[in-house]
C-alpha positions as CSV (number, residue, x, y, z in Angstrom):
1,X,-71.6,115.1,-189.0
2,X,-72.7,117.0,-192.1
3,X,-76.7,119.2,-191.4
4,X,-77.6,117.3,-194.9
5,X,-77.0,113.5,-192.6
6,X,-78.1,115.4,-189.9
7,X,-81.6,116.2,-191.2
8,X,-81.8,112.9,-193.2
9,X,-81.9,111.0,-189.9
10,X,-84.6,113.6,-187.9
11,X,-86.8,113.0,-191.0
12,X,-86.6,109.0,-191.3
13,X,-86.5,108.8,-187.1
14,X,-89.5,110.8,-186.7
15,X,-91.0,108.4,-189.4
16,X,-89.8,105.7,-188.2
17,X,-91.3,106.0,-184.5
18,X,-94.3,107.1,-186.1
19,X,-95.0,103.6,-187.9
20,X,-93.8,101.9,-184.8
21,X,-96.4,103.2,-182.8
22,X,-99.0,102.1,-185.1
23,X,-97.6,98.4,-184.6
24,X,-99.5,99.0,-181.8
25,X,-102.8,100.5,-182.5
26,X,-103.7,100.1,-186.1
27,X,-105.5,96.6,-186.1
28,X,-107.8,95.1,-188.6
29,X,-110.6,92.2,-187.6
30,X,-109.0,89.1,-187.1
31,X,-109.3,85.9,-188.9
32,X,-109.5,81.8,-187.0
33,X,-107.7,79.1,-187.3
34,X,-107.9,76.0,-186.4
35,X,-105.5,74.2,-188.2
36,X,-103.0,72.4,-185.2
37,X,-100.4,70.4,-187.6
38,X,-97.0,72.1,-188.2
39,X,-96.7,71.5,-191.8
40,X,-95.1,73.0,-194.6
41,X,-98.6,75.6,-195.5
42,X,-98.5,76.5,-191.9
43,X,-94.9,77.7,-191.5
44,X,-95.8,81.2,-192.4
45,X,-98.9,81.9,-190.7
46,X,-96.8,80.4,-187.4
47,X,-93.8,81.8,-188.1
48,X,-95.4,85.5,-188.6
49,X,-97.6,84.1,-185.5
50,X,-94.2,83.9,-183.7
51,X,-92.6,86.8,-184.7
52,X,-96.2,88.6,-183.7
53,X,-96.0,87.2,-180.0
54,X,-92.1,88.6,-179.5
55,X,-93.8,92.2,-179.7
56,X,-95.7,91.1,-176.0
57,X,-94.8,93.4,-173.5
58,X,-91.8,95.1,-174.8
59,X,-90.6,98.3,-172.6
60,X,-91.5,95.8,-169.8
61,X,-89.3,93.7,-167.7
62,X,-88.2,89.9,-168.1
63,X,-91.0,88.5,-166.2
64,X,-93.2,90.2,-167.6
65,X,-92.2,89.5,-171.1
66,X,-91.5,85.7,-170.3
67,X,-95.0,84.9,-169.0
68,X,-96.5,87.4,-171.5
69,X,-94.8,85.0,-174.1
70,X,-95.7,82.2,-172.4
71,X,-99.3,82.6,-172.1
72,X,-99.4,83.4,-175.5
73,X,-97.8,80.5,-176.8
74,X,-100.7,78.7,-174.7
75,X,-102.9,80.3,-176.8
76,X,-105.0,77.5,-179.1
77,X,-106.9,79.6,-181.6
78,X,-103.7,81.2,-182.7
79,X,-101.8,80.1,-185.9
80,X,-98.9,78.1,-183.4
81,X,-102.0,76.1,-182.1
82,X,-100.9,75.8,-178.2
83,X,-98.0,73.9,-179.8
84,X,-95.1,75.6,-179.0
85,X,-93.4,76.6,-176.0
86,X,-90.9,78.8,-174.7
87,X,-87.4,76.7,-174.3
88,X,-84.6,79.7,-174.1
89,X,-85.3,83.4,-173.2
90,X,-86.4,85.8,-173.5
91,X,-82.5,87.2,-174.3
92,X,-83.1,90.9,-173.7
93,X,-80.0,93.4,-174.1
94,X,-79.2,96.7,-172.2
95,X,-82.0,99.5,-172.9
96,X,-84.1,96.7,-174.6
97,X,-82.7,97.4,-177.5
98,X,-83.0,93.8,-179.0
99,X,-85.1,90.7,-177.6
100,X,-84.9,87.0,-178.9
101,X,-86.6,83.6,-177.6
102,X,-86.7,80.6,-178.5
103,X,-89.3,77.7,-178.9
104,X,-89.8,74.5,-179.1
105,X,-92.4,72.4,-180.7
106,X,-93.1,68.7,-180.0
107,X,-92.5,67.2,-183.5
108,X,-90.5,64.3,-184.9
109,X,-88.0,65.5,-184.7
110,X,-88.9,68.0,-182.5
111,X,-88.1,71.5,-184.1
112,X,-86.9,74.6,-182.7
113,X,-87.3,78.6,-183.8
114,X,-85.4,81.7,-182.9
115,X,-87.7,84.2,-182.7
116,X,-86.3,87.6,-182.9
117,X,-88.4,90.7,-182.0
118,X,-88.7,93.8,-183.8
119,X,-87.5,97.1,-183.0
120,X,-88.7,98.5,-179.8
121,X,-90.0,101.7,-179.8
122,X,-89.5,102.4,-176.2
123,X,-85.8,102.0,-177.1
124,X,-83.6,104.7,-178.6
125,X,-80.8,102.6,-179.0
126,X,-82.7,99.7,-180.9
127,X,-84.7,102.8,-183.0
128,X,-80.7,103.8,-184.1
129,X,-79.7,100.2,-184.8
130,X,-82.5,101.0,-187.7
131,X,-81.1,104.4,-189.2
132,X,-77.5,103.2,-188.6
133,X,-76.9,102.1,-192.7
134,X,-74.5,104.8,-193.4
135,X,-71.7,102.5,-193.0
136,X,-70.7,99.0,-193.7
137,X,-68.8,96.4,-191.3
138,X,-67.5,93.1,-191.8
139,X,-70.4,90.2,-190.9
140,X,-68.6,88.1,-188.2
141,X,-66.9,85.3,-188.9
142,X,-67.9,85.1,-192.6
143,X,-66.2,85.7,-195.9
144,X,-64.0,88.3,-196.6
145,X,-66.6,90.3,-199.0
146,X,-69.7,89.9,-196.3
147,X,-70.7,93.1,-195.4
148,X,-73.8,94.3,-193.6
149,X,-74.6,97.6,-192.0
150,X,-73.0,98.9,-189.1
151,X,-76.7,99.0,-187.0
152,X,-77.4,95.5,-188.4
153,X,-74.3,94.1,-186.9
154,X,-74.8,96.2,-183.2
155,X,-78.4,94.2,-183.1
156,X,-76.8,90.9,-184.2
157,X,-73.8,90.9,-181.5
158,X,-76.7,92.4,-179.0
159,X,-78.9,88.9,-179.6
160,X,-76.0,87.0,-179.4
161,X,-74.8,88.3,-175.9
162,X,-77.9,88.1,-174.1
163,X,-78.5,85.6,-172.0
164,X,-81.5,83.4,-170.6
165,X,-82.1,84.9,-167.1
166,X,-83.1,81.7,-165.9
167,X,-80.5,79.9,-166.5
168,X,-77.9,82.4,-167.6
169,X,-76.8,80.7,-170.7
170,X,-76.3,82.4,-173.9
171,X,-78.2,81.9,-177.4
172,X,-74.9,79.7,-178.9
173,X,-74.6,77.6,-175.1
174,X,-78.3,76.7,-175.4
175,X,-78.2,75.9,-179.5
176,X,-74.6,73.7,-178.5
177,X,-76.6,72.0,-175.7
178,X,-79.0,70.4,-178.4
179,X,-78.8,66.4,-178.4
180,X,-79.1,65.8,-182.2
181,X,-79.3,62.3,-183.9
182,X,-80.3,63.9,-187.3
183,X,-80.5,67.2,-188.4
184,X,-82.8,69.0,-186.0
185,X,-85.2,71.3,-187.9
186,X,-84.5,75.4,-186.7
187,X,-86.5,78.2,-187.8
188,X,-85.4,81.0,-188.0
189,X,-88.5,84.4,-187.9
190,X,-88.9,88.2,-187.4
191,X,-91.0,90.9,-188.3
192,X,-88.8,94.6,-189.4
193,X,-86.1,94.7,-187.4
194,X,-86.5,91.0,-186.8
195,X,-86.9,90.9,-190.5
196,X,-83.5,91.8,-191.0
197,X,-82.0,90.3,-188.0
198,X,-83.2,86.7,-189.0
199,X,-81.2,86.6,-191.8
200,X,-78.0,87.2,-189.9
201,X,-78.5,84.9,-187.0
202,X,-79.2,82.2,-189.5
203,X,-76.2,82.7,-191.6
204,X,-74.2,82.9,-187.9
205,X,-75.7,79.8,-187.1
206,X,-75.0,78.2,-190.8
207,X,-71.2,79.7,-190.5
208,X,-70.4,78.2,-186.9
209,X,-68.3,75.0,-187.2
210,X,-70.0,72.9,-184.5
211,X,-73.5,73.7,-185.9
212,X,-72.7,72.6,-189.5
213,X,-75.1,69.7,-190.2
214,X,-76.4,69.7,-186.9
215,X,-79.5,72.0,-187.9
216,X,-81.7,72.1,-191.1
217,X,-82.1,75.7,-191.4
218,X,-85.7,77.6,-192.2
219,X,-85.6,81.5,-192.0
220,X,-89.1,83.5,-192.6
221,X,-88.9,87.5,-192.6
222,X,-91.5,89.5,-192.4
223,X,-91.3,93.3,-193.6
224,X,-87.8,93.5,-193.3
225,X,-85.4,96.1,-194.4
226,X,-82.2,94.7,-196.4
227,X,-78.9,95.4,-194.8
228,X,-76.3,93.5,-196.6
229,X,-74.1,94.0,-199.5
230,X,-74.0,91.9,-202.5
231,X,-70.9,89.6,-201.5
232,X,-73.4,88.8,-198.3
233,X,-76.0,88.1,-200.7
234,X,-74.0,85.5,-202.8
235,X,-72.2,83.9,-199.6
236,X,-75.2,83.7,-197.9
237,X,-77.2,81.9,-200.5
238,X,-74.5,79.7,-201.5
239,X,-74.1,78.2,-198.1
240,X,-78.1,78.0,-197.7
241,X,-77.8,75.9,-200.3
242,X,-75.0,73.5,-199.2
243,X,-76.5,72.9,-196.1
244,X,-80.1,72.5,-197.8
245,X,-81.6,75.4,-195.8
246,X,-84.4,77.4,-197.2
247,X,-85.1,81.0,-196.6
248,X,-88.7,82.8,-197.6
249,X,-89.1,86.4,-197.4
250,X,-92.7,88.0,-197.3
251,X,-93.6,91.9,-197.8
252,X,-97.3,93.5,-198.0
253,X,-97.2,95.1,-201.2
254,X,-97.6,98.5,-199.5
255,X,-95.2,98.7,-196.6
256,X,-92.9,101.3,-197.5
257,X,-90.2,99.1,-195.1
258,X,-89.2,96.5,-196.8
259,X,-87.6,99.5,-200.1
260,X,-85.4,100.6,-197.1
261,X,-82.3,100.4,-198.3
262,X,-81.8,98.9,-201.4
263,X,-84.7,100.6,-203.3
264,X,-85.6,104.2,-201.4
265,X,-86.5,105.7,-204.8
266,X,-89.3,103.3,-205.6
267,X,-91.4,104.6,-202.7
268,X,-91.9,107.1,-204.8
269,X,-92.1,105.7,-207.9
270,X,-94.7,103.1,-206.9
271,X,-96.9,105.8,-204.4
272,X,-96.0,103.2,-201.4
273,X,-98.4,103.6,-199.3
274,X,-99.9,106.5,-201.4
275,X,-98.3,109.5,-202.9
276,X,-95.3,110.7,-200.3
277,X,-95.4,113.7,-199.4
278,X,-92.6,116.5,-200.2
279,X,-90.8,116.7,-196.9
280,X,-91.0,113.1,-196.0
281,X,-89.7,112.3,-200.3
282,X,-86.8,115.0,-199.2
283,X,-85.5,112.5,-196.7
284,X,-85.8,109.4,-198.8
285,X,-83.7,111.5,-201.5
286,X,-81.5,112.6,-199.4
287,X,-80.6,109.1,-197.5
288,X,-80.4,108.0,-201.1
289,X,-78.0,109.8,-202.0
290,X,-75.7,109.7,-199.2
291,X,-75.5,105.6,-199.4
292,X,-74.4,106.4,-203.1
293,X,-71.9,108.8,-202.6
294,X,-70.2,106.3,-199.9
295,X,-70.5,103.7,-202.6
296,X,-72.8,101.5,-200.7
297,X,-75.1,99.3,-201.9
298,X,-77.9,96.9,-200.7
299,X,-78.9,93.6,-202.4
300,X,-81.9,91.2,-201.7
301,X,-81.0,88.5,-200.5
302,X,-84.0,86.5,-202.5
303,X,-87.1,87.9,-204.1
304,X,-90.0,88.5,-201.5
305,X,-93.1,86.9,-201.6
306,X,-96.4,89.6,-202.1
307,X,-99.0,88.5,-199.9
308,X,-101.5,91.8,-200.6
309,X,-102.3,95.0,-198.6
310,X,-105.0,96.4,-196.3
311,X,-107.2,98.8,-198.7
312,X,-106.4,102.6,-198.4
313,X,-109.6,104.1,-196.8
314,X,-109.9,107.6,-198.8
315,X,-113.0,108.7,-196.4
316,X,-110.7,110.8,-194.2
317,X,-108.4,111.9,-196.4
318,X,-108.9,111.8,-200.3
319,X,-106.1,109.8,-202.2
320,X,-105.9,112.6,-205.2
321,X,-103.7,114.8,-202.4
322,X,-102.3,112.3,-199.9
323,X,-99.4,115.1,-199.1
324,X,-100.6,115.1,-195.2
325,X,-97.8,114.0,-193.4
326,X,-99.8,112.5,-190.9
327,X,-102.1,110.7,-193.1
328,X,-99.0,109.1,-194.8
329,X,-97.9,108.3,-192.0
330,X,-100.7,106.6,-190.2
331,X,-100.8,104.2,-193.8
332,X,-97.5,103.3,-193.1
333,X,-97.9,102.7,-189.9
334,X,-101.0,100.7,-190.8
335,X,-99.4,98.1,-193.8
336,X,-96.2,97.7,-191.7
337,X,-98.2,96.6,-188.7
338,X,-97.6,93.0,-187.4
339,X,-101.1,92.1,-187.1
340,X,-102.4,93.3,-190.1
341,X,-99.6,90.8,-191.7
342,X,-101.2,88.3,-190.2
343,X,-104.4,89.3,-191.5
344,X,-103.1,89.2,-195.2
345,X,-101.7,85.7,-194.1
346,X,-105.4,84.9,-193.2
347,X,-103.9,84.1,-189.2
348,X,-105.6,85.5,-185.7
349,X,-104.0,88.1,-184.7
350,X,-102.0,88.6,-182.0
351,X,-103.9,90.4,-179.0
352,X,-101.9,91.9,-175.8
């Protein structure tokens, strides 16, 4: 591998476990609510509500992260409302890498979403599914031109190979299992990793024979990354469509994650968080580079939706020379953080 990869990768890997940590600890005061219906306002605060909840406990084992989720879901004064409960998983692969459940609410018809966790920062193979963009494969039983990143399509084939340790039955056995009259509604949800993970389960699901017309597709990302070339993009949307799925994609205006990969230079170019520092900006340049000179390219899938950011405090550090590494780091750790998207989505956040 050439030193210029080589020190691309140290640069985004120490930022990227960095931000992950502050997942954890940079919280904002919460907001209530109250609101128990599922309907169709609701499905992003529950759906980022969701995708909040898969974070419980990870670096733990099963049980632990199974009655973790569990009593969470119980939880009333969260956006899910105590309405939802845990019907397959958790799915967790070797090394933690990648996590999944599923759950079910009691609706008519009763609906069902794949909740996909993001990356685990206890987990160096999950943090390398992240960085791992520097080469394209072919997405799994799609169309001759879908191509995603290599990482991407490690995380995708991890979800799908787990198993509920309950009853050891895999993601697909459970979603074949599924008595269906009608169309049974399936979200689809993840925050960063899961963000970009979503996406691919959902076109997996929408490309599998048996499941055609057997689920009415919903996929909400949170802060995700985009990881798929252009012939994805257009296969992808094309089938959403035919099947008369929907997919909504939603990014605080000043997480730096959601630029990675298609748009690296407009960190820059827009100060996301703040002004990026010279030796973090080196490794954005540099990773930018690379992905052109191997000719590859990443597309949105659809235009996100903005849903604000949490105010810069200046107090510590002034904004007129936000080159501290650590400071710029901590703010990206800070926007990117799963409860402060719920916050922006005026949702309770999710506390473990």
């Amino acid at each position: 591998m050439k030193a210029s990869k080589i020190l691309s990768i140290i640069l985004i890997v120490t930022t990227t476990i960095l931000f992950l940590q502050g997942c954890k600890k940079d919280d904002i005061n919460d907001t209530q609510n109250n609101d128990l219906e599922l309907v169709e306002t609701d499905y992003p605060g529950i759906m980022m509500t969701l995708a909040a909840i898969s974070y419980a406990s990870d670096g733990y084992d099963e049980t632990t992260i199974r009655n973790h989720i569990n009593n969470l879901l119980l939880e009333k004064d969260l956006a899910t409302g105590g309405n939802w409960k845990l019907a397959w998983g958790p799915g967790i692969s070797s090394d933690s890498a990648n996590m999944a459940f599923v759950a079910i609410a009691n609706t008519n018809p009763i609906s069902y979403a794949i909740v996909i966790r993001g990356t685990n920062p206890h987990s160096i193979d999950g943090v390398l599914q992240d960085l791992d963009v520097f080469k394209l494969i072919p997405f799994p039983g799609g169309e001759n031109n879908d191509s995603i990143a290599e990482g991407a399509g490690k995380g995708l084939s991890n979800i799908l190979s787990t198993v509920d340790a309950k009853t050891n039955r895999s993601l697909e056995y459970f979603l074949d299992s599924l008595p269906s009259s009608q169309s049974i509604p399936l979200f689809v949800t993840g925050h960063s990793q899961g963000g970009y993970l979503a996406p691919l389960v959902a076109y997996w699901v929408m490309k599998k024979q048996k499941f055609i017309n057997k689920f009415m597709i919903k996929t909400f990302t949170f802060a995700g990354p985009t990881v798929w070339n252009y012939g994805f993009v257009k296969n992808f949307n094309s089938v959403l469509s035919e099947q008369n799925g929907v997919i909504s994609m939603y990014v605080n205006d000043l997480d730096v994650i959601p630029y990675f990969w298609y748009n690296l230079p407009g960190i820059s170019n827009n100060n996301i968080p703040v002004k990026v520092p010279q030796e973090i900006l080196f490794g954005y340049n540099l990773s930018d580079s690379t992905l052109k000179h191997k000719k590859i390219y990443y597309h949105n899938l659809v235009d996100a939706t903005p849903i604000g950011s949490i105010a810069i405090d200046t107090t510590e550090h002034p904004i007129t020379s936000a080159d501290s590494n650590s400071w710029y780091k901590k703010w990206m750790a800070v926007e990117h953080n799963h409860n402060n998207y719920l916050l922006l989505l005026g949702e309770k956040q999710v506390t473990f």
